[in-house]
C-alpha positions as CSV (number, residue, x, y, z in Angstrom):
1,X,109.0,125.3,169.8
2,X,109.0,128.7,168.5
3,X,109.4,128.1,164.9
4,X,105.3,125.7,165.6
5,X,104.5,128.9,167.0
6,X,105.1,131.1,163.7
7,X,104.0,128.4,161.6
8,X,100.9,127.9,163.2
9,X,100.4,131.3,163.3
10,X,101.1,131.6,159.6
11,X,98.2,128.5,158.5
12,X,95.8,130.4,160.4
13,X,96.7,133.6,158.5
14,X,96.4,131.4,155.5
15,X,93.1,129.9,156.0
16,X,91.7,133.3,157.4
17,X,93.4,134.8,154.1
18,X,91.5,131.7,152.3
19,X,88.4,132.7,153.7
20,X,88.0,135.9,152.9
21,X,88.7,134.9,149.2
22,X,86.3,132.2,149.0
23,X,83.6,134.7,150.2
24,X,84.8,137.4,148.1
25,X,84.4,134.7,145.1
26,X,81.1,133.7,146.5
27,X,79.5,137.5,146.4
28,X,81.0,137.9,143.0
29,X,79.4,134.6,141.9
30,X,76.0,136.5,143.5
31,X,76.7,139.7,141.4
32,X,77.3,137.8,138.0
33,X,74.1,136.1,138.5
34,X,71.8,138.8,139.5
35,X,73.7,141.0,136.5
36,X,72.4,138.0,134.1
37,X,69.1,138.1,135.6
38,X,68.7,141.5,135.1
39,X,69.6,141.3,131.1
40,X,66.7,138.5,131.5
41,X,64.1,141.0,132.9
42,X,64.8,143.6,130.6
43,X,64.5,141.2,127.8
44,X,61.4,139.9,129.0
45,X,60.2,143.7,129.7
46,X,61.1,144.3,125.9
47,X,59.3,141.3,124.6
48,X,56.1,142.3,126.6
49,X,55.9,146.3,125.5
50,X,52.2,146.3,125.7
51,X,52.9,145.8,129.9
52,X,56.0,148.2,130.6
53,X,53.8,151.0,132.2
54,X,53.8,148.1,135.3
55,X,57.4,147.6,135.1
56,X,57.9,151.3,134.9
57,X,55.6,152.5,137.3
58,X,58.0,149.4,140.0
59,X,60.8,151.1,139.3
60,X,59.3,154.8,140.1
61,X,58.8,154.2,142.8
62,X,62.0,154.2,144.3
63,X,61.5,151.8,147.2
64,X,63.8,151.7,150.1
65,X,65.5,148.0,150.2
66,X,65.7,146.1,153.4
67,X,67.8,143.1,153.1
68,X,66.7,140.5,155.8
69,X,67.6,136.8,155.8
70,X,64.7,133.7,156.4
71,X,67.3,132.3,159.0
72,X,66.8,135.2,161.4
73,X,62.9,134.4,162.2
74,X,62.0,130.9,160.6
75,X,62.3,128.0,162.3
76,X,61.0,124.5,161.1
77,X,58.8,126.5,158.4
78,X,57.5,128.8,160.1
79,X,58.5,132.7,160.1
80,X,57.3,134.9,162.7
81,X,57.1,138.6,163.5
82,X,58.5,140.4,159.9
83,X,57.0,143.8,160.5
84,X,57.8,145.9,157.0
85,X,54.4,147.3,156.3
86,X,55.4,150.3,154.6
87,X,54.5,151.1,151.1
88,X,58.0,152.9,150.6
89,X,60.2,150.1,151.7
90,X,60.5,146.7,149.8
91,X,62.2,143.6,151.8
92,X,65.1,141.6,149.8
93,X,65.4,138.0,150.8
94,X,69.6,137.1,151.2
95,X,70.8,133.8,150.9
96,X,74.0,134.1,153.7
97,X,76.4,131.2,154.3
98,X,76.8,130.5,157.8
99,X,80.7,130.2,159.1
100,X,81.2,127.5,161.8
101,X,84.8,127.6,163.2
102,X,86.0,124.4,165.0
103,X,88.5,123.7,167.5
104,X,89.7,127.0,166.8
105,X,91.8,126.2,163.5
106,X,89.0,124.6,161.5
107,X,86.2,126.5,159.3
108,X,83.1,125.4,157.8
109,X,81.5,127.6,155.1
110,X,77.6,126.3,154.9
111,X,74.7,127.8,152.9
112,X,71.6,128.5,154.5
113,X,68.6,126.8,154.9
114,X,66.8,125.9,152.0
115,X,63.0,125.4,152.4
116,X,60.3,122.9,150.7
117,X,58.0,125.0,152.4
118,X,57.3,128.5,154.2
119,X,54.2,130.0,156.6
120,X,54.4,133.6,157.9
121,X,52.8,133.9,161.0
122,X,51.9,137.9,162.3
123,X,54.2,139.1,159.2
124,X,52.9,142.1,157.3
125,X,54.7,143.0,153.8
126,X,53.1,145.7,151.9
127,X,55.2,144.8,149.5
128,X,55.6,141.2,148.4
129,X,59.4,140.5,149.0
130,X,61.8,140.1,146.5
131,X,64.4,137.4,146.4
132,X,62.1,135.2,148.0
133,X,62.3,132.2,145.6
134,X,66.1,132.6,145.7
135,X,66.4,132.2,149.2
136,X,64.3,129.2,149.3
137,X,63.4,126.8,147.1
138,X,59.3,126.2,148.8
139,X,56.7,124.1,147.4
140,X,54.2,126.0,149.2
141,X,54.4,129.4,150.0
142,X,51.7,130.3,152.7
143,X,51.7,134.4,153.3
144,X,47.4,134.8,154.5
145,X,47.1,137.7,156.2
146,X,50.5,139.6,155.8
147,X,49.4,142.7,155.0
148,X,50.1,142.5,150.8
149,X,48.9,145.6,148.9
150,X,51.2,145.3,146.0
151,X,53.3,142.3,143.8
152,X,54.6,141.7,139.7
153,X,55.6,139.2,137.9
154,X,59.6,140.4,139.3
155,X,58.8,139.1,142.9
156,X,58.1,135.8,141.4
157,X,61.2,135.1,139.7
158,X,63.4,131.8,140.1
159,X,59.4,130.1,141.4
160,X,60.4,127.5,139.0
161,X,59.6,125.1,141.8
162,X,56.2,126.5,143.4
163,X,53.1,124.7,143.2
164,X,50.6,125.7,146.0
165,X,50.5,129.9,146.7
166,X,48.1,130.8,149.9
167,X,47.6,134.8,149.7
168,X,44.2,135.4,151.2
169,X,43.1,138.1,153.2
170,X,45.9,140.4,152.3
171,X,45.1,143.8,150.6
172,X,45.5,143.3,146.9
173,X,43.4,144.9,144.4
174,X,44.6,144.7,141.4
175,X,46.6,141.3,139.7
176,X,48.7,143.1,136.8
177,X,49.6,141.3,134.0
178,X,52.0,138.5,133.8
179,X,52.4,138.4,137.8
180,X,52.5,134.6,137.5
181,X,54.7,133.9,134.6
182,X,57.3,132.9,136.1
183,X,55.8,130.5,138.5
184,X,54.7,127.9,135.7
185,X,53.9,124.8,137.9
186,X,51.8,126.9,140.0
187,X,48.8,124.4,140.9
188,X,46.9,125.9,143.6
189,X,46.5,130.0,143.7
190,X,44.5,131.7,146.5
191,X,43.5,135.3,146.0
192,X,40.5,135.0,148.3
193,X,39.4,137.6,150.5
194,X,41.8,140.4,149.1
195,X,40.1,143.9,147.3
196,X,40.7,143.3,143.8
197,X,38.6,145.0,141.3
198,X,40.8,144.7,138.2
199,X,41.7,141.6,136.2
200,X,43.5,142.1,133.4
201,X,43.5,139.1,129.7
202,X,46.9,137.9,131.0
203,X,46.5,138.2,134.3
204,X,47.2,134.6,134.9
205,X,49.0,134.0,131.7
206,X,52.0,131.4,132.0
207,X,49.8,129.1,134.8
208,X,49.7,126.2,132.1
209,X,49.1,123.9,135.0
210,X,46.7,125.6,137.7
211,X,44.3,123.5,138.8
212,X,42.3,125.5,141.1
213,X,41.8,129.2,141.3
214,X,40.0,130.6,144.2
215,X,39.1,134.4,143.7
216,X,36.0,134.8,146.0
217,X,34.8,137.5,148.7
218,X,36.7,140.3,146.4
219,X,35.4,143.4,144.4
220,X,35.4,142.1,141.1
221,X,32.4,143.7,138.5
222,X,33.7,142.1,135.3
223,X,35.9,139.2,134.4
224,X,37.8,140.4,131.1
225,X,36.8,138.0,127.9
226,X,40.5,135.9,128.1
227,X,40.8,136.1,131.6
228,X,41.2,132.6,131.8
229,X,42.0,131.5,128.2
230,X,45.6,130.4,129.1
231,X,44.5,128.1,131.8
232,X,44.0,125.1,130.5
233,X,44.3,122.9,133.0
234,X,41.9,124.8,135.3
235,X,39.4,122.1,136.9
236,X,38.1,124.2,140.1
237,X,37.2,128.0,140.2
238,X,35.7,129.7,143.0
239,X,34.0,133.7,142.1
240,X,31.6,133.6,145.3
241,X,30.9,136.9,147.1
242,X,31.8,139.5,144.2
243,X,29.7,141.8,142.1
244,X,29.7,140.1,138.8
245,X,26.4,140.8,137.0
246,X,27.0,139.0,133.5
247,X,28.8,135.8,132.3
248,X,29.0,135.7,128.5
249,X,29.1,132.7,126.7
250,X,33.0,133.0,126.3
251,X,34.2,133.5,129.2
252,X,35.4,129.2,130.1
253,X,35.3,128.1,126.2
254,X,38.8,127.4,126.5
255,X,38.3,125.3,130.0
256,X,37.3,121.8,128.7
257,X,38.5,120.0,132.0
258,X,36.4,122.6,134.0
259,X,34.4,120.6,136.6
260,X,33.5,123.1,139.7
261,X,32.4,126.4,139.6
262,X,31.1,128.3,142.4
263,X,29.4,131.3,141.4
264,X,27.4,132.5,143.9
265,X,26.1,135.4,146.3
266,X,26.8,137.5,143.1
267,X,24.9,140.1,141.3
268,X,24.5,137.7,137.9
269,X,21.4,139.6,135.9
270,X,22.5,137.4,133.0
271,X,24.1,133.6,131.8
272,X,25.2,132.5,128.5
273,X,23.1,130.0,127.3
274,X,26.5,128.3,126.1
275,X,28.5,129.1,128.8
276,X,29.0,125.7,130.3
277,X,28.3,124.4,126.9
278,X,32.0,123.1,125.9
279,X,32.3,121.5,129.3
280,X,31.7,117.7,129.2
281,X,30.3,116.8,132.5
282,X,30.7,119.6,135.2
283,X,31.0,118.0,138.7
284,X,29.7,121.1,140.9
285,X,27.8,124.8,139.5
286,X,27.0,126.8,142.4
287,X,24.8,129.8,141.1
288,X,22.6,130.2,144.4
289,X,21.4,133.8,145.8
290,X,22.2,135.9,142.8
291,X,18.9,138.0,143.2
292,X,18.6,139.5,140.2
293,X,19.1,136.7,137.7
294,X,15.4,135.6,136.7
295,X,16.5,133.5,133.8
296,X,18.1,130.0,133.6
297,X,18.6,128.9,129.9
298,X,21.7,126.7,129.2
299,X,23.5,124.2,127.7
300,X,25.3,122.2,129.9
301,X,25.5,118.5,131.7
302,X,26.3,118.9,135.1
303,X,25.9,116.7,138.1
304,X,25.2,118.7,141.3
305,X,23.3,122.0,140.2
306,X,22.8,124.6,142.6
307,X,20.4,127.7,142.0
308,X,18.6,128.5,145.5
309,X,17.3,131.7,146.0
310,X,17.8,133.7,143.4
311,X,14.5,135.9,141.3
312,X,14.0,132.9,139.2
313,X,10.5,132.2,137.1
314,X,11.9,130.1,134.4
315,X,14.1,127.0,134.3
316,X,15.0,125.4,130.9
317,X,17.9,122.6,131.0
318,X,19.4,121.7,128.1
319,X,21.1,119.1,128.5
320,X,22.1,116.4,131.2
321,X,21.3,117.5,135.1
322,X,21.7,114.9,138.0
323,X,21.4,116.5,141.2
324,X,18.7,119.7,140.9
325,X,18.2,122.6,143.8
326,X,16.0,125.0,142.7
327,X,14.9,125.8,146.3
328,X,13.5,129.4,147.1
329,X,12.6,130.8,143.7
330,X,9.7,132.0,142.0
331,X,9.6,129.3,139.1
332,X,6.2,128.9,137.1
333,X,7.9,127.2,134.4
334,X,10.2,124.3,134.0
335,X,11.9,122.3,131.6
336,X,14.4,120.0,131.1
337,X,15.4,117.9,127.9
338,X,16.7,115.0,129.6
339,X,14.2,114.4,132.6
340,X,15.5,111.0,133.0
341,X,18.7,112.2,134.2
342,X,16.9,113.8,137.2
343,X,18.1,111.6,140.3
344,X,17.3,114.2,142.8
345,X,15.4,117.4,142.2
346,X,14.3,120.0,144.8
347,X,11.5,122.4,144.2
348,X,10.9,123.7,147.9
349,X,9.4,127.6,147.8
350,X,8.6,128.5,144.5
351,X,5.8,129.0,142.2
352,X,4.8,125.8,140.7
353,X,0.9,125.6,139.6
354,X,1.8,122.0,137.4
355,X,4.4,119.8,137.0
356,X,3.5,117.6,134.4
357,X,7.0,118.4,133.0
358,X,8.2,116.1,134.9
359,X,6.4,112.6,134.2
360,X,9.2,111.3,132.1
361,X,11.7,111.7,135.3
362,X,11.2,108.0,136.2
363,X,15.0,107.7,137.8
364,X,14.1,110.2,140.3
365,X,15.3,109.2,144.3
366,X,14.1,112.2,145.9
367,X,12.0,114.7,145.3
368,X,11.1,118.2,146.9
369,X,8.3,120.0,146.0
370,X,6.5,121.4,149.3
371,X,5.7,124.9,149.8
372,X,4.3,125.8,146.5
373,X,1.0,127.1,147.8
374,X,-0.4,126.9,144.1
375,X,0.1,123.3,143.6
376,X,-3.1,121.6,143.9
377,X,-2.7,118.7,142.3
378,X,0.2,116.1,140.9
379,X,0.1,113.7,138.3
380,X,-1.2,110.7,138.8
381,X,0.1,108.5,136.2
382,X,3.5,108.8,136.9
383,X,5.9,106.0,137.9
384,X,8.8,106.3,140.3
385,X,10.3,103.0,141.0
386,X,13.4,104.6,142.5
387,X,11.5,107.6,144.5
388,X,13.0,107.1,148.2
389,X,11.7,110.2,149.2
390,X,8.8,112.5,148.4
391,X,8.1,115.9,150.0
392,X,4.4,117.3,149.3
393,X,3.8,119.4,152.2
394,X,1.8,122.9,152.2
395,X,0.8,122.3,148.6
396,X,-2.7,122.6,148.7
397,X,-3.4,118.9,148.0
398,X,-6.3,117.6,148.6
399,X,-6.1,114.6,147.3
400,X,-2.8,112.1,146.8
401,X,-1.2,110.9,143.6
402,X,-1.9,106.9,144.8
403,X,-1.0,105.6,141.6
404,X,2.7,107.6,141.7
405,X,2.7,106.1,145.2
406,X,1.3,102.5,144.7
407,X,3.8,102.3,142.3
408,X,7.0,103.7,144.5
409,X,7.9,100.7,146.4
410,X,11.2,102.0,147.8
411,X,9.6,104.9,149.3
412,X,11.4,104.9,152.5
413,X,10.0,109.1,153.9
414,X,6.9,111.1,152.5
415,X,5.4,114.2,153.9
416,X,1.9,115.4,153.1
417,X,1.6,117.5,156.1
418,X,-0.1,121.4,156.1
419,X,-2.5,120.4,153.3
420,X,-6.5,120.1,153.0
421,X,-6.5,116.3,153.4
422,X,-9.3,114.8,155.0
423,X,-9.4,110.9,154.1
424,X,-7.1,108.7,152.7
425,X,-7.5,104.9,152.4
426,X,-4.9,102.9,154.4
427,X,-5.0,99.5,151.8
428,X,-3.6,101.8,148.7
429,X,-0.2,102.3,151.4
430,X,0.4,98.4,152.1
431,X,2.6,98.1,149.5
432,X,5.0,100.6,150.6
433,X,6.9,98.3,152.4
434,X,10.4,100.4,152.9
435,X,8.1,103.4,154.4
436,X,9.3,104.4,157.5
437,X,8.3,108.3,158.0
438,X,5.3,109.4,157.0
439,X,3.8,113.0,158.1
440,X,0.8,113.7,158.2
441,X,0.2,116.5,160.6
442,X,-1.6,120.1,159.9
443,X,-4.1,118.6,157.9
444,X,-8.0,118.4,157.8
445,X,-8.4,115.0,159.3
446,X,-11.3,113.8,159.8
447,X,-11.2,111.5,162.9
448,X,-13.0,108.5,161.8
449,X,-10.6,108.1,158.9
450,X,-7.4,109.1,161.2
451,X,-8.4,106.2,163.5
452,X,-8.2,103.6,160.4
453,X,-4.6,105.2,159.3
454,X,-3.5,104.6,162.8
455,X,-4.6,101.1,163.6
456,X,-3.7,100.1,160.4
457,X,-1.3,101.4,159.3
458,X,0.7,103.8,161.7
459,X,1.0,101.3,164.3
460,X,2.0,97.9,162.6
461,X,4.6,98.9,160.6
462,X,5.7,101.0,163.3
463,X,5.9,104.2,161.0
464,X,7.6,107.2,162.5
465,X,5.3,110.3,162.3
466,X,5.0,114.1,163.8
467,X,2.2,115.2,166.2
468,X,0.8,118.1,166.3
469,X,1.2,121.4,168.6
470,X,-1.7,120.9,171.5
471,X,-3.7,123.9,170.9
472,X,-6.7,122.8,173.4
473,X,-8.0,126.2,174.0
474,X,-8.7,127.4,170.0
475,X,-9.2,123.8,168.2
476,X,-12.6,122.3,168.8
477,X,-12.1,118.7,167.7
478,X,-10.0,115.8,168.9
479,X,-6.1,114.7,168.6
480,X,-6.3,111.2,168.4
481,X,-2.5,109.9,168.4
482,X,-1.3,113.4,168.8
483,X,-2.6,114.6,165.4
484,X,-5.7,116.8,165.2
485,X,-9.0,115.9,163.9
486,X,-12.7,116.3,163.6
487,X,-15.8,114.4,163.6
488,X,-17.4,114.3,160.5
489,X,-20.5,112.4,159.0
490,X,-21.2,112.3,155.5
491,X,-24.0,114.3,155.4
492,X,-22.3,116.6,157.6
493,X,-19.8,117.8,155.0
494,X,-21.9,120.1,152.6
495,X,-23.1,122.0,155.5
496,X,-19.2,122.5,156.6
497,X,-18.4,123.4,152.8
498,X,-20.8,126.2,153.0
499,X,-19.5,127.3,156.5
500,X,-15.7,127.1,155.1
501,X,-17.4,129.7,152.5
502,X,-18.7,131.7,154.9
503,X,-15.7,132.1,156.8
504,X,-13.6,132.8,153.8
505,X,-15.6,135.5,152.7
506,X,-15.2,136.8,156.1
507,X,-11.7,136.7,156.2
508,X,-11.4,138.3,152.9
509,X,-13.8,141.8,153.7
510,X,-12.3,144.4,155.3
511,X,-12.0,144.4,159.4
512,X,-14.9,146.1,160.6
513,X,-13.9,145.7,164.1
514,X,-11.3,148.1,164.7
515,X,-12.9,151.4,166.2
516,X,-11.2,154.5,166.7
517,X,-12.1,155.2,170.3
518,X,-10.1,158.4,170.6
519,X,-12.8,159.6,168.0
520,X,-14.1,163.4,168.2
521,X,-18.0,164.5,168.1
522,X,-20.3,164.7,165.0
523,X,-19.5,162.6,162.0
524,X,-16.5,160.4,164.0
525,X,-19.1,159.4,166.5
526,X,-21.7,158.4,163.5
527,X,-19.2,156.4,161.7
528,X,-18.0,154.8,165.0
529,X,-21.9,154.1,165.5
530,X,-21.9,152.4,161.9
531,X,-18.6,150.4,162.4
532,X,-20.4,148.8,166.2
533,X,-24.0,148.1,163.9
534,X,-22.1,146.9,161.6
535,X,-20.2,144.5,164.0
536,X,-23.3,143.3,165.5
537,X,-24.8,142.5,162.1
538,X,-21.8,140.7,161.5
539,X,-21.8,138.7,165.0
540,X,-25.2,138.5,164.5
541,X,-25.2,136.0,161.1
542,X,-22.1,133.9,163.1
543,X,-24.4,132.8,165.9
544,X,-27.1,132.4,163.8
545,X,-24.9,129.8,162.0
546,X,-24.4,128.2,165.0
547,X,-27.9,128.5,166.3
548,X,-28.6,126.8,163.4
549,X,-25.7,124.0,163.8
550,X,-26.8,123.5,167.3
551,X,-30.4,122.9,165.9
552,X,-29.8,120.2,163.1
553,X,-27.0,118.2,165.9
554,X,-30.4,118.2,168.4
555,X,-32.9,117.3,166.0
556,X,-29.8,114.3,164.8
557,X,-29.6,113.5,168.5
558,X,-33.8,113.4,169.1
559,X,-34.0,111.1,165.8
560,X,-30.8,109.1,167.1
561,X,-32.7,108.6,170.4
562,X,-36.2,107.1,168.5
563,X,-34.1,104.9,166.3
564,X,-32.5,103.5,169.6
565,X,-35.9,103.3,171.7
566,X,-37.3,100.0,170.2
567,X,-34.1,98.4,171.0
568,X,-34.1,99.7,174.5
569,X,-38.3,98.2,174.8
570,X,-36.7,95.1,172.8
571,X,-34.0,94.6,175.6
572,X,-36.0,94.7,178.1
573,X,-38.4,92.3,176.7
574,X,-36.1,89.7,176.0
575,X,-34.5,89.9,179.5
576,X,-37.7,89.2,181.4
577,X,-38.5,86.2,179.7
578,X,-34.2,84.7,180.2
579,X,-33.9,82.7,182.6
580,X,-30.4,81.5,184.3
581,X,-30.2,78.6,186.1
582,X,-26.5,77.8,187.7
């Protein structure tokens, strides 16, 4: 019995004595490895002279190294609570084997966790951690909001296997060169919502399959002339929210599969004609409120193109354009070299005194063009079979294009409301069977004709329309349906012509109402004098305009009144010589 004593005694000696010398051959395995990739990094630092200032000025720095392992605070992919904001210490990911002893004379040696994917949740890292990518072997790599002021291309070695890399709303502001070169199937790079002002040529050099590259709500003033040269897989970029003022024609000529590029709330005074030009068919261009940028000349065939509310006054497409917003600009001219592209095409806000550019865009299905104060008239000839939807309102129309609407019988919604329109004839709308909205409020209506367009039309076809505000103490004339109008015969409108006149030249002289009563004697008290004669004067002419309105409805009523008296005598006449017999 005591001689299973000692030699049990002696085989755990052994496999403690085992154990120690396979983890002893394990670190040295670590030591060889790291000692061969260091021979790597300085051959790579060697091969890239023109960039050892960065590797130089890592390697200053002197950092403080904190080894930590992912075991200690992930769990299921997710890491918690790494607190190591400190620009003087840099965090060192270790891979340790885990011992597991069983039934007290058995070991198991295993290696830890490896990971397809990792989030940090309420981490901070002011410097990104190295050894990461050894550690782990992630997919995805999610670090938003950790707190990162400072990464090279060293903390990405071994990211053979990373494809999507989430590092918004850290603290970055500059992306040295080469930082991704080792990360070669990198797909999807976030950078959004960082500080960075510098981009350097090579920047993203390496990235031979990124696909999309978000940089907005950053710093950035200029994008160097290669920046994205060595991207050629690069389909989806996103530049919103920085200070960029100029795109030069260069910038994407290397980017044939760009599709999407979002490009606004910017500071763009300038865009190469050709900048888009070597693009085949861009999917998405977002250019909208980039205030300065007057200017939109270029080459390109894109299919949604969005430039609202920038400064601009002239649009000239050259090229193929699909889907069109042009919204809140100040355009006066327009052109486009395909018009028959157009599908859609929003003009809302601008400028516009003509648009016979734009007879040729027979395909379009919608079309914006209210709020262009100028824009009196619209050309008639023009046929839209496809036109679905048309927007005319506050236009200054007084009249409608009815052969461009006879001749749109899939109009389905058409606004013509805050205009000058007083008649329109309810037969030239019959065809328009698909019309289902049709606005016609805030115009000049007169009532007789507004009773025609709802019996006859409005109310069969059960079109959906807008009423008016009720504004019974101010207006002076009727709402019949909800929509305001006025009584007018036809001799009647001359005389209102002249009053509109009158009125407008009113409106247009300077107020002569407003008195200064805190006035002091002498020549105050004169000039107040003048501005009250004035007044009267002024009052004066109004009711004699309605003196003499009030005079010519009379003497219509008193000649009304003897055109109806011999019918009255005639009435009576006949009715005492009836007789009824039951």
């Amino acid at each position: 019995m005591k001689n299973c004593t000692i030699v049990a005694v002696a085989n755990l000696n052994l496999m403690k004595i085992f154990l120690i010398i396979t983890l002893f051959v394990i670190k040295v395995i670590k030591v060889i490895k790291c000692a061969d990739d260091s021979v790597n990094i300085e051959n790579h630092s060697q091969f890239h002279e023109d960039h050892s200032e960065e590797a130089e000025e890592w390697q200053s720095r002197h950092l403080q190294e904190k080894r930590i392992s992912l075991d200690e605070r992930c769990l299921n992919d997710k890491c918690y609570n790494y607190d190591y904001d400190n620009a003087e210490i840099i965090t060192f990911f270790e891979n340790r084997p885990t011992i597991q002893i069983i039934n007290g004379n058995t070991y198991d040696i295993r290696e830890s966790k490896l990971y397809n994917s990792l989030s940090f949740f309420d981490s901070k890292f002011y410097n990104f951690p190295l050894n990461l990518f050894y550690a782990s072997k992630v997919h995805e790599l999610d670090m938003r909001n950790c707190s990162i002021a400072h990464m090279t291309w060293e903390n990405f070695l071994m990211a053979d296997n990373l494809s999507i890399l989430l590092l918004s709303e850290n603290h970055l502001n500059n992306i040295k060169s080469l930082t991704f070169s080792y990360a070669p199937n990198l797909s999807f790079l976030f950078l959004d919502s960082n500080r960075i002002q510098r981009l350097h040529n090579d920047s993203f050099k390496g990235l031979n399959k990124l696909f999309y590259l978000d940089l907005h709500n950053n710093l950035l003033e200029n994008l160097p002339k290669d920046l994205f040269s060595y991207l050629p897989a690069l389909q989806q970029l996103n530049l919103a929210n920085n200070r960029l003022r100029v795109l030069s024609n260069e910038i994407f000529e290397l980017n044939l599969r760009l599709n999407n590029v979002i490009i606004s709330n910017n500071l763009l005074e300038s865009l190469g004609e050709y900048v888009f030009a070597n693009q085949q068919l861009m999917k998405v261009l977002d250019i909208s409120h980039n205030k300065p940028l007057k200017d939109l000349v270029g080459n390109m065939r894109v299919e949604l193109l969005w430039v609202r509310n920038c400064s601009l006054t002239r649009v000239n497409i050259y090229g193929e354009a699909i889907n069109v917003d042009l919204q809140q600009n100040h355009i006066m001219e327009l052109y486009f070299t395909q018009p028959e592209s157009l599908e859609t095409l929003n003009l809302r806000e601008n400028s516009l005194q003509q648009i016979a550019s734009l007879t040729q865009a027979i395909n379009l299905r919608s079309l914006d063009i209210s709020h262009n104060p100028s824009l009196k008239t619209v050309p008639d000839l023009w046929q839209l079979d496809s036109l679905e939807r048309l927007d005319l309102s506050n236009t200054s129309l007084q009249q409608l294009p009815l052969f461009t609407l006879a001749t749109s019988r899939h109009l389905i919604s058409l606004d013509v409301s805050l205009n000058l329109l007083e008649e329109i004839d309810p037969e030239n709308f019959i065809s328009l069977e698909q019309l289902t909205h049709f606005y016609i409020h805030n115009n000049n209506w007169n009532c007789y004709n507004l009773r025609l367009i709802m019996d006859l039309l409005m109310k069969p076809f059960q079109i959906t329309y807008i009423r008016d505000a009720p504004d019974d103490d101010e207006f002076p004339g009727s709402y019949i349906e909800g929509i305001k109008c006025m009584y007018r015969l036809p001799e009647m409108r001359e005389e209102e012509s002249e009053e509109r006149a009158f009125f407008a030249q009113l409106k247009r002289s300077p107020p002569s109402s407003e008195i200064n009563v805190n006035a002091g004697d002498g020549d105050d008290n004169d000039d107040d004098m003048t501005k009250i004669e004035e007044l009267r004067q002024e009052l004066k002419a109004i009711v004699g305009i309605y003196e003499q309105k009030f005079s010519k409805i009379i003497k219509k009523l008193e000649n009304l009144e003897s055109r109806l008296l011999p019918f009255e005598i005639a009435n009576k006449t006949i009715w005492q010589h009836v007789t009824i017999t039951v």
